[in-house]
N, C-alpha and C positions, 0 to 999 in steps of 0.2 A: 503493500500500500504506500511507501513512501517516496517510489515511483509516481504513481497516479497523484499523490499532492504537489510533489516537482511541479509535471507539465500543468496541473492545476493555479500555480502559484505564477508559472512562467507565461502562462496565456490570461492573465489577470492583472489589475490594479490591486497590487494585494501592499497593502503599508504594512510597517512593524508592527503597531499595535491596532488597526483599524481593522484587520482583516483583508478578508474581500471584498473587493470595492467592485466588481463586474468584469466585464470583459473587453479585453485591452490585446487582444492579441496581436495583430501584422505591427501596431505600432512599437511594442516591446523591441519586439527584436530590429527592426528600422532604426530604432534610435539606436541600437546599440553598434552596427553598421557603420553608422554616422558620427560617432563621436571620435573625436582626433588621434583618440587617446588607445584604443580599440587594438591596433594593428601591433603599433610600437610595445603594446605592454602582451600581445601574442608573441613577439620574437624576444621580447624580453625572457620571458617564461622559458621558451625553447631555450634560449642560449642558457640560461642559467642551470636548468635540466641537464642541458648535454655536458658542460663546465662540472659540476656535482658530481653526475655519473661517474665521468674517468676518472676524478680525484679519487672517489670513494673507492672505483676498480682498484687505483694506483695504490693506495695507502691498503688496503683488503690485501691483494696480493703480493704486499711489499712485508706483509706483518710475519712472524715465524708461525 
């Protein structure tokens, strides 16, 4: 079920403490598209990801 509240929550006006507020769906994700910030903080994420991964490899298989 925690599934089902996701997409619930994701295709909604849904505030912290107001609840559900109706149905908001194409425009959620449009905006999220459209903000500057969207792209740069996806390659953020990847590079920091992959950056983590090998170190943790490196240091993991560097340990006795």
């Amino acid at each position: 079920m925690p599934i089902v509240l996701l997409v619930v929550m994701a295709c909604s006006r849904w505030s912290l403490l107001g609840g559900n507020r109706g149905v908001n769906f194409p425009d959620n994700f449009v905006k999220v598209f459209e903000n500057k910030l969207f792209w740069p903080s996806i390659w953020f994420t990847l590079e920091y990801t992959v950056i983590v991964t090998i170190f943790l490899l490196v240091l993991g298989l560097g340990m006795p």
